[in-house]
C-alpha positions as CSV (number, residue, x, y, z in Angstrom):
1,X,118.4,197.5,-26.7
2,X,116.8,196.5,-23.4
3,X,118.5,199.2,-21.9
4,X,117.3,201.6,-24.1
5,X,113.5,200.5,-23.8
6,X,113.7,200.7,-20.3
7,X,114.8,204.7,-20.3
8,X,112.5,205.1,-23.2
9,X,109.5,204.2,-20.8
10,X,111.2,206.0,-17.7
11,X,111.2,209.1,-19.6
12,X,107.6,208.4,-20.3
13,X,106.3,207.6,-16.7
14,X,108.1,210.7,-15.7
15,X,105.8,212.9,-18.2
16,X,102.6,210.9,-16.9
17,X,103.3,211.0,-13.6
18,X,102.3,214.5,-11.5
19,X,106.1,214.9,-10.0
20,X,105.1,216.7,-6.5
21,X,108.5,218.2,-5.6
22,X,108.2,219.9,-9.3
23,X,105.1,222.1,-7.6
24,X,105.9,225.3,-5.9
25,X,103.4,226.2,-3.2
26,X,103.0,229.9,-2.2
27,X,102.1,230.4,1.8
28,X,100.9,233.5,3.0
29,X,100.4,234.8,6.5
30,X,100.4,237.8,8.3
31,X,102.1,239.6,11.7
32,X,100.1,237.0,14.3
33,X,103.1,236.9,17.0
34,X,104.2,235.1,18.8
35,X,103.1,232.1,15.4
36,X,103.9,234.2,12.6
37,X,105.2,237.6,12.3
38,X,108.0,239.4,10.6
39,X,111.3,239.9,11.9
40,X,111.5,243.7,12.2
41,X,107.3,243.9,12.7
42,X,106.8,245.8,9.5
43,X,103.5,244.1,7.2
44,X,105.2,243.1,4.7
45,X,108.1,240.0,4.6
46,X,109.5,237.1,2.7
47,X,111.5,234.5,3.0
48,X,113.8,234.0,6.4
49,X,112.4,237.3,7.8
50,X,109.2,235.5,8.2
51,X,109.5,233.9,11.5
52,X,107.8,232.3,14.5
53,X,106.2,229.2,15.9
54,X,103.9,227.9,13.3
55,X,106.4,229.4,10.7
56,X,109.3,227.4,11.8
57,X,106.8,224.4,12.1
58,X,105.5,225.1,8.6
59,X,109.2,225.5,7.3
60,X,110.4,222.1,8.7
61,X,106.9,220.1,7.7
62,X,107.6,221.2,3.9
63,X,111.8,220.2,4.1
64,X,110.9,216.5,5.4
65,X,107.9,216.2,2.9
66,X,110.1,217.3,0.0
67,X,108.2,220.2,-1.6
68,X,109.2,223.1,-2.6
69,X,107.5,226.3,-1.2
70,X,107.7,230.0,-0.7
71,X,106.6,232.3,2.4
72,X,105.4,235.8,2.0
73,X,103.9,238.2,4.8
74,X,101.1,240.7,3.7
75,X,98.5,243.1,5.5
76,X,95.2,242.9,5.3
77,X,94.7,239.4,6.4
78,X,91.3,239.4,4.5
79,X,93.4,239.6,1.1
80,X,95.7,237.4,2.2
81,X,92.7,234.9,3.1
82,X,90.8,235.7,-0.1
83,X,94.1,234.7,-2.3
84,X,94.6,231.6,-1.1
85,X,90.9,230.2,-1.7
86,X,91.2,231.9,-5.4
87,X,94.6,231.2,-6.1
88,X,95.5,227.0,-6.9
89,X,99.1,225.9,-4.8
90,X,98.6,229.1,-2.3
91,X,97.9,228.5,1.3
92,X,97.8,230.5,4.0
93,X,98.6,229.7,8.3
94,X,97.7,229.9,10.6
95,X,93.9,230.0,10.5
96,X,91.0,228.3,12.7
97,X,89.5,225.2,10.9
98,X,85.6,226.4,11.0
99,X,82.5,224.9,10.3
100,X,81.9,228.0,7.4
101,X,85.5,227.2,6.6
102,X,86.1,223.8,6.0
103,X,84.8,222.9,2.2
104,X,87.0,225.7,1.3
105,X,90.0,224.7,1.5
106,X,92.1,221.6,1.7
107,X,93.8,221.5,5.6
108,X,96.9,220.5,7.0
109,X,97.2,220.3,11.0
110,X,97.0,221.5,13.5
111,X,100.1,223.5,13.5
112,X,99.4,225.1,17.0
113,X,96.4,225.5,19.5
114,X,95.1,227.9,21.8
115,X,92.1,229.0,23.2
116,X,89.8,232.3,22.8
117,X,90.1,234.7,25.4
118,X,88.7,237.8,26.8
119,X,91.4,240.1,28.5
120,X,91.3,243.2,30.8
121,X,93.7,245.8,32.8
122,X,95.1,244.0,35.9
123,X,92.4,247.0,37.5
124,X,89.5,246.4,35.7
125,X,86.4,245.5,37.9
126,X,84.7,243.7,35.0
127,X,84.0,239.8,36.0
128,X,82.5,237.4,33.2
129,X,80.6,234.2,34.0
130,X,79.6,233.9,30.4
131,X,79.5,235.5,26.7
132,X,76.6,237.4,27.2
133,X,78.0,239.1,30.2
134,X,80.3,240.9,27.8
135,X,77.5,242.6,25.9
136,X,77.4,245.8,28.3
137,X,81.0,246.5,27.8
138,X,83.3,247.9,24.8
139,X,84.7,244.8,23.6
140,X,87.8,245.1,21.1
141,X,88.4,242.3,18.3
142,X,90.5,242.2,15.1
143,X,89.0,242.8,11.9
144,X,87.8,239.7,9.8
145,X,89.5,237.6,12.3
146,X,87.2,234.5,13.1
147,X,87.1,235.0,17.2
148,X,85.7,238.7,15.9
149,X,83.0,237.2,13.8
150,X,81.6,234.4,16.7
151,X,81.2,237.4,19.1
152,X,79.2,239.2,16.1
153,X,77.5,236.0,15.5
154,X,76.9,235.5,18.9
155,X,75.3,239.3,19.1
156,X,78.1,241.0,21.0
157,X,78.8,244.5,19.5
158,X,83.0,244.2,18.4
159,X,85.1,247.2,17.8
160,X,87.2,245.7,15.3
161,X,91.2,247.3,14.2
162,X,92.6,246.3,11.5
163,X,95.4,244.7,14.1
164,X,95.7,243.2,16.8
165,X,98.6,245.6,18.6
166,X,96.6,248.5,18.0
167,X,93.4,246.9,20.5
168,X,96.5,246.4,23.1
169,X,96.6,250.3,22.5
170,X,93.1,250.7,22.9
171,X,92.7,248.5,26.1
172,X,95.9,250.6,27.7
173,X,94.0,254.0,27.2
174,X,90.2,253.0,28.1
175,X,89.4,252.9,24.0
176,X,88.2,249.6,24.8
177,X,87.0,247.8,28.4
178,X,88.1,243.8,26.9
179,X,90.1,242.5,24.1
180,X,89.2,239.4,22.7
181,X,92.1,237.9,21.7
182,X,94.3,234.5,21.5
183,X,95.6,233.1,24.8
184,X,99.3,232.7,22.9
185,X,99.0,235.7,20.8
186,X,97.1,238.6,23.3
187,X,99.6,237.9,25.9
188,X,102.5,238.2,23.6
189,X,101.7,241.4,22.0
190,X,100.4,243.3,25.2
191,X,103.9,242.5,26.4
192,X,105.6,243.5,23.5
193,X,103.1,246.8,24.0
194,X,104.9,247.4,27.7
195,X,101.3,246.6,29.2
196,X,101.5,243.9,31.7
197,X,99.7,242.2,34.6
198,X,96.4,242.0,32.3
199,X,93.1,239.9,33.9
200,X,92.0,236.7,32.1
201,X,88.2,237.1,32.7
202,X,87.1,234.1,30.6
203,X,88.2,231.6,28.4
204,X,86.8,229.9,25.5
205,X,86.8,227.4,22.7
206,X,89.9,225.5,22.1
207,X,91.1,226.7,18.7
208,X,93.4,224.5,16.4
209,X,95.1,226.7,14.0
210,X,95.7,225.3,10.5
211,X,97.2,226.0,7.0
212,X,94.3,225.8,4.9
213,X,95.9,225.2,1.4
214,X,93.5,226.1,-1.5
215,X,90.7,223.7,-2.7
216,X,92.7,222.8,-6.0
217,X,96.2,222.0,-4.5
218,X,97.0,218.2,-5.9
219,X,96.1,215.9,-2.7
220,X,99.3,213.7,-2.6
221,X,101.0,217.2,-1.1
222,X,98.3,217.7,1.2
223,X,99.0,213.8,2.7
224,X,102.9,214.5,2.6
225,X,102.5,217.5,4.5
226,X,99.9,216.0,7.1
227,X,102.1,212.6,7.5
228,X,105.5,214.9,7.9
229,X,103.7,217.0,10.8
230,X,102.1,213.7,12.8
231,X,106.1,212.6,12.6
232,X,107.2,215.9,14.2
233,X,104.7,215.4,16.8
234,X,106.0,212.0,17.7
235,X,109.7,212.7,17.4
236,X,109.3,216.0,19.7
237,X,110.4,218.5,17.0
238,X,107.2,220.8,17.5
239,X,107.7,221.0,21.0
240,X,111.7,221.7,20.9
241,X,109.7,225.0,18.3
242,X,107.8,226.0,20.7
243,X,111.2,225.9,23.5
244,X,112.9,228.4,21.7
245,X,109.7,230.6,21.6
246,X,108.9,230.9,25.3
C-alpha cells in the first residue's frame, strides 16, 4: 500500500514540477566565421553542418546541462535576431550583450570575446588616432550588426552589406577605404577572401559575445546553461575549442 502511495505522489510531483530536459530550445545563428558558420558557407544550415567556435561551445554547454536543443543557420541576421526576442525557448549566438540589449533577452556567457576593429589594405596610407578620424573615409560595416550601429551612433557615415565577406570584397577593390569588423571574425574571412597582409589601424571596445535566449525561456535553463559554461572554463574545454580553430 505504501508503495503504492509513494508512486501515486511521484507521478504527481512529476506533473507539478516544470521537467527542464522535457523543453526543446531552438538556437539560431548565422555565417559569423570563424564562431559560427556553416559547413559548405551556404546561409542556410542545421544540425552538424552548423559549426565553429562558439557552436561547438554552445553544443557542449547544452550536453553537460542536460537540455535538449536544436541549431539552425539562417540569413538575414535581423530575422534571425527579431525571432528569438518574439519567439519563447529560441535563442540566438553569438551576439554583443548591449546596454539597448540587455532587458530583452535572458543571457548566457560570454561564449567568446573580441574586440572592434577597423581594418585596411596592407597599402593604405590611412592612420587613425581615434573614431572621429574615420569620418573622412568610406567606412564599410555589416548591416544591423551592433559595431555598424555604434559608428552610426557615434556619427560616422557606414556603408553597410548585408555580409560581412562581401565588405572583404569591397575593401579589395577600393569600394570601401576601412572595414569595421571583428578582430576574430575580419581576419578570418579576408583570408578566406585570398586578401592578406591587411593594416590594423585601431582597435576598440572589448566585445563579449553572448546567446541571448528570449525573455520568456524558464530561468532554471538559463542557470544550467551559465553554471555548465563557468565549468568549461575552469576544466580548459573552451580553450582546447578554440585549439582546433586556430
Amino acid at each position: 500500500m505504501l508503495s503504492k502511495v509513494l508512486g501515486m505522489g511521484l507521478i504527481l510531483w512529476s506533473l507539478i514540477t516544470p521537467a527542464v530536459h522535457a523543453e526543446t530550445i531552438h538556437l539560431l545563428t548565422e555565417n559569423f566565421p570563424p564562431l559560427n558558420m556553416s559547413a559548405d558557407g551556404k546561409n542556410f544550415a542545421r544540425g552538424s553542418n552548423v559549426t565553429g567556435i562558439t557552436t561547438d561551445i554552445v553544443r557542449l554547454m547544452f550536453k553537460r546541462a542536460d537540455v535538449d536543443y536544436r541549431v539552425t543557420l539562417r540569413f538575414p541576421w535581423k530575422r534571425v535576431y527579431e525571432t528569438a526576442i518574439k519567439q519563447k525557448n529560441y535563442g540566438v549566438f553569438s551576439t554583443s550583450r548591449t546596454p539597448e540589449r540587455e532587458a530583452l533577452f535572458q543571457w548566457v556567457g560570454p561564449l567568446a570575446e573580441e574586440y572592434w576593429v577597423l581594418l585596411t589594405k596592407a597599402d593604405s596610407p590611412i592612420s587613425i588616432n581615434s573614431l572621429s578620424d574615420a569620418k573622412p573615409w568610406k567606412v564599410g560595416g555589416y548591416k544591423d550588426d551592433a559595431l555598424t550601429k555604434f559608428l552610426t551612433n557615434r556619427g560616422i557615415s557606414v556603408i553597410e552589406a548585408h555580409s560581412d565577406q562581401l565588405n572583404v570584397r569591397k575593401l579589395k577593390i577600393n569600394k570601401i577605404d576601412i572595414w569595421a569588423t571583428g578582430s576574430l571574425s575580419g581576419p578570418y574571412l579576408a583570408k578566406q577572401e585570398g586578401l592578406t597582409g591587411l593594416k590594423q589601424v585601431f582597435s576598440f571596445n572589448k566585445n563579449d559575445l553572448y546567446l541571448a535566449l528570449n525573455k520568456d525561456t524558464n530561468p532554471e535553463i538559463v542557470k544550467k546553461l551559465n553554471d555548465a559554461l563557468s565549468k568549461m572554463r575552469q576544466d580548459g574545454s573552451i580553450e582546447k575549442i578554440y585549439r582546433q580553430y586556430r
